[in-house]
Structures are given as structure tokens and as C-alpha cells.
C-alpha positions as CSV (number, residue, x, y, z in Angstrom):
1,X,22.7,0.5,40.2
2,X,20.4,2.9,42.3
3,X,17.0,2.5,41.9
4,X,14.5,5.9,42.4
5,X,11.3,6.2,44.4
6,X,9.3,6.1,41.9
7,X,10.8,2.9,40.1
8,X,9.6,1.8,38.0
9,X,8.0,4.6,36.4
10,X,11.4,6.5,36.2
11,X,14.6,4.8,35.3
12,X,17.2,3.5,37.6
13,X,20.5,5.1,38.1
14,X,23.9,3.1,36.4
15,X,27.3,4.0,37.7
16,X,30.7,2.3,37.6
17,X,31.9,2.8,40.7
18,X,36.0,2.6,39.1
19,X,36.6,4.1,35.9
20,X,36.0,2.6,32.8
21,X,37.3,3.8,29.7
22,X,34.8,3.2,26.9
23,X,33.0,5.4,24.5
24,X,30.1,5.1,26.5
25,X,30.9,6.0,29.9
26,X,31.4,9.1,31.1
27,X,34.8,10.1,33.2
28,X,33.1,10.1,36.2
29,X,31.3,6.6,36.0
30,X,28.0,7.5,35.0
31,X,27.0,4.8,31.6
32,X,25.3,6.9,28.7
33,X,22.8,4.0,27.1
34,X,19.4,4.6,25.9
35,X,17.2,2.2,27.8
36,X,18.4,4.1,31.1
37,X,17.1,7.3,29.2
38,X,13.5,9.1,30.7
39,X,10.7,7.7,29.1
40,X,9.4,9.3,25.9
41,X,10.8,10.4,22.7
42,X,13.7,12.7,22.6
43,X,13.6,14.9,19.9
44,X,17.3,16.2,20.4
45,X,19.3,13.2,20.8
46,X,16.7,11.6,18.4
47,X,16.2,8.8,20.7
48,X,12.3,7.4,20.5
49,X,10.6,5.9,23.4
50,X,10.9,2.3,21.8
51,X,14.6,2.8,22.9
52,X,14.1,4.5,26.2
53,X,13.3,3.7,29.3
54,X,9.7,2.1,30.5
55,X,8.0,0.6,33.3
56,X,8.0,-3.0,31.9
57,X,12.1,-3.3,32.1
58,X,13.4,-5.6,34.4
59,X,17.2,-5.5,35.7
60,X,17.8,-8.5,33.9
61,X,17.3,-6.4,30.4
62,X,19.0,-3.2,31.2
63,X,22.1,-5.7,32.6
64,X,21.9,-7.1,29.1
65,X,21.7,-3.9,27.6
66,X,24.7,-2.8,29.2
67,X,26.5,-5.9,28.5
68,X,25.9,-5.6,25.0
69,X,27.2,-1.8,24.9
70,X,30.4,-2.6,26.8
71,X,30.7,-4.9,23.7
72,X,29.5,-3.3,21.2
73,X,30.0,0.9,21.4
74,X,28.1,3.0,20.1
75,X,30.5,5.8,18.6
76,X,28.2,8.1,17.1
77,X,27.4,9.6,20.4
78,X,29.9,9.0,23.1
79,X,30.0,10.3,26.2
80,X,33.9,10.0,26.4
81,X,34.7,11.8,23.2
82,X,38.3,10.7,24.1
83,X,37.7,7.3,24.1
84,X,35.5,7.4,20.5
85,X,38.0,9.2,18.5
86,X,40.9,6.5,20.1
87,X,38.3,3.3,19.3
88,X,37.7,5.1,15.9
89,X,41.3,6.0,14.4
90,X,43.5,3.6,16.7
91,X,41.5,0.6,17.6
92,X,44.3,-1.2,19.0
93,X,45.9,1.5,21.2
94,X,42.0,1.8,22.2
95,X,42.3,-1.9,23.6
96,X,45.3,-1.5,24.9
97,X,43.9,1.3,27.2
98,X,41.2,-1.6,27.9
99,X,43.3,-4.0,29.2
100,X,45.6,-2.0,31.4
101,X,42.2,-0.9,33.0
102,X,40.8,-4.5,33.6
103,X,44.3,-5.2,34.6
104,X,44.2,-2.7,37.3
105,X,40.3,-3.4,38.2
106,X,41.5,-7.0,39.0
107,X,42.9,-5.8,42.0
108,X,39.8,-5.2,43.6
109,X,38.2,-8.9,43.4
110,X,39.1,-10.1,46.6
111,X,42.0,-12.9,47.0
112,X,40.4,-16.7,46.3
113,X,36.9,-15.1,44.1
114,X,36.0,-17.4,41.3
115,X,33.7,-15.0,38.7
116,X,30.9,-16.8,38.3
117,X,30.0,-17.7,34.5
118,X,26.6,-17.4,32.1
119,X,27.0,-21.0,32.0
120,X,26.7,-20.8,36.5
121,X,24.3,-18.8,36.3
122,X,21.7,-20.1,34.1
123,X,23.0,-24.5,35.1
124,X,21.7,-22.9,39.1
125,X,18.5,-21.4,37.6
126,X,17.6,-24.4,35.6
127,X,18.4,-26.9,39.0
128,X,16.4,-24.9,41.3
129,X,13.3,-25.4,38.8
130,X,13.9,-28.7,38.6
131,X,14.0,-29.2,42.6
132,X,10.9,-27.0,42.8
133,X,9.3,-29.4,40.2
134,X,8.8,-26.4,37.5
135,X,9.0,-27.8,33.9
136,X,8.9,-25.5,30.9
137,X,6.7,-25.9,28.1
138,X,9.9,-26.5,25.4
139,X,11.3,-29.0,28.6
140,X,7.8,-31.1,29.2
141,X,8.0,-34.4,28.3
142,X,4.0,-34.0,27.4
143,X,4.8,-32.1,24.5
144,X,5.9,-35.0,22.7
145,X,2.3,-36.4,23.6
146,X,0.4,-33.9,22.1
147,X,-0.9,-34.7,18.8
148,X,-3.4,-33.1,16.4
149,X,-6.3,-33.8,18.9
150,X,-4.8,-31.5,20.9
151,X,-4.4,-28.5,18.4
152,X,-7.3,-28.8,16.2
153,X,-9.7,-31.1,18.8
154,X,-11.0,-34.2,17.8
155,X,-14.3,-34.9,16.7
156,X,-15.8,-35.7,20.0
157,X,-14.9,-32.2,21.6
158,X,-15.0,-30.4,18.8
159,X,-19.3,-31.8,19.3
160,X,-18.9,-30.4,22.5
161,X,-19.9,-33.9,24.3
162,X,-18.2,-35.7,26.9
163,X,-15.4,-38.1,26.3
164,X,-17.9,-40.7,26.7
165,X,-20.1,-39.3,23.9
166,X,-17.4,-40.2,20.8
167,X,-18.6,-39.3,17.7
168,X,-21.5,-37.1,18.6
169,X,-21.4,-34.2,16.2
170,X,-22.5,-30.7,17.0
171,X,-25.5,-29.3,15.2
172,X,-25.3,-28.6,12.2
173,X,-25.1,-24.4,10.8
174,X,-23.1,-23.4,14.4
175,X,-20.3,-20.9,13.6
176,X,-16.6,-21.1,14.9
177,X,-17.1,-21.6,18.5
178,X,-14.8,-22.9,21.3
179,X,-14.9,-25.5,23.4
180,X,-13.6,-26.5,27.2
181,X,-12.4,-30.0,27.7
182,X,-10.5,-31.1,30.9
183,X,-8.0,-33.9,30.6
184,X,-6.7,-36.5,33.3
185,X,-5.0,-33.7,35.1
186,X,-7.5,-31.4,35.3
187,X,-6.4,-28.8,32.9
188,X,-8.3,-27.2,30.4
189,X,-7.8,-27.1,26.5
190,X,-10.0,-25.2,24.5
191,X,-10.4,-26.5,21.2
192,X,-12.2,-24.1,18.3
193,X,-14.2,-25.1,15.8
């Protein structure tokens, strides 16, 4: 992947550097998949800018997107006409083609490489939060404290008092308004009332 100067505003560049036969990839390498497509709609391919490129992609997505085309191909416009037709009418000389290729590419991982797996990948990402002390929202063991207080406020901030001032009631004829409390650790929940 090749990255231009004015990334992210233009798409970057996708190339297998062996070749890959698959609907989607041309001879030479180059991958034919929307999201690496110029911004903007595309009246001839028919393509709209909700499936092109744009500046808010990360790699992480297009890797994805690619992942999912590799698995999935889209046959209606191939770039390897060849490999279309064969996936269409033959499916299983199509794989066939597929694995003597992989076959072959395996020749290229160098001698004792393990091949990491989704599972690495995401057990690492979820250790290093941890040792950096990051807790997700869905992970927080506050959650489970939260109760309706915490959603809807409870009477005393909904008055807009202090903790101290329980009970104390707002005056009467205000309209939906929010209000700032700070709990223990010194973050703020707005209520609305």
C-alpha cells in the first residue's frame, strides 16, 4: 500500500506485489475495489461517493474492505475477466487455480514465520489497554453501577442543587433544561430535565 502526498484527501495506492488470481485484481497486481476509487460519484462505473474513497478512511477499513473482497468477488465488474468467467462457470477449477497460487506464495514467508491470527491481533490490542489502564465503556465495571439516577437524574440534580440539598425542587414552570453534576471522580454527567 502506497500512500500519496496528498493523503488523505486522495486515495492510497493497493498492489499485490505477486500475482493473485481473483476476479478483482488485475494481472499486474493492481486490486480494483471501490473504496480505493477517487472521491465522488462516478457516473460510468455507477459507483456513488458513499462507496468511494474519502478522507475519513483509515487503513484499518480499506484492509477490511479488501479482506472481504478477496472473500467475497465481485463478478459483475472484474478486472480479470479471466478469472470471473472461471469463478462463474467452473467454481471449482476457479479454486483450484487459488490454491496452486497460495501454494506457490508460501514460498515466500520466510523459514520458522508463524502468521499471526485475528485472534493475536486483537488478545495484544486488548493487553496493551489493559497495561495502559484504558477501560472501555462496554468493559467498565462502573457500568453495572449506573442506575436510573444516572440516565434520567434524580430529583436532587434534576433541582439543580447540590448533593447536600436532597429534595430541593427546581421552580416550578422551567422548561427542559440540563444540568452539570460532578461525581466522586470528578466527572461530569449532565442530566435533562
Amino acid at each position: 500500500m502506497t500512500f500519496p502526498k496528498n493523503y488523505p484527501y486522495s486515495p492510497p495506492d493497493f498492489k499485490f506485489l505477486k500475482p493473485l488470481y481473483h476476479p478483482n485484481v488485475y494481472p499486474d497486481g493492481r486490486l480494483c475495489i471501490s473504496i480505493l476509487h477517487p472521491p465522488g460519484d462516478d457516473e460510468q462505473s455507477g459507483e456513488t461517493a458513499a462507496e468511494r474513497w474519502n478522507p475519513v478512511q483509515k487503513v484499518e477499513s480499506v484492509l477490511i474492505s479488501i479482506l472481504s473482497l478477496l472473500d467475497d468477488a465481485e463478478v459483475s465488474s472484474p478486472a480479470n475477466v479471466d478469472a470471473g468467467v472461471l469463478l462463474r462457470t467452473s467454481p471449482d477449477a476457479y479454486k483450484a487455480k487459488v490454491r496452486r497460487d497460495l501454494e506457490a506464495s508460501k514460498a515466500d514467508i520466510p523459514r520458522g514465520f508463524v502468521m499471526p491470527t485475528h485472534e493475536d491481533a486483537f488478545g495484544k490490542r486488548k493487553a496493551d489497554e489493559a497495561e495502559q489502564g484504558f477501560v472501555g465503556w462496554s468493559d467498565s465495571e462502573e457500568e453495572d453501577e449506573f442506575g436510573e439516577e444516572d440516565f434520567g437524574g434524580s430529583e436532587s440534580e434534576l433541582g439543580g442543587g447540590d448533593e447536600d440539598e436532597e429534595g430541593e425542587e427546581g421552580e416550578e414552570g422551567d422548561s427542559e433544561s440540563e444540568v452539570d453534576v460532578e461525581d466522586e471522580e470528578g466527572r461530569i454527567k449532565t442530566s435533562i430535565r
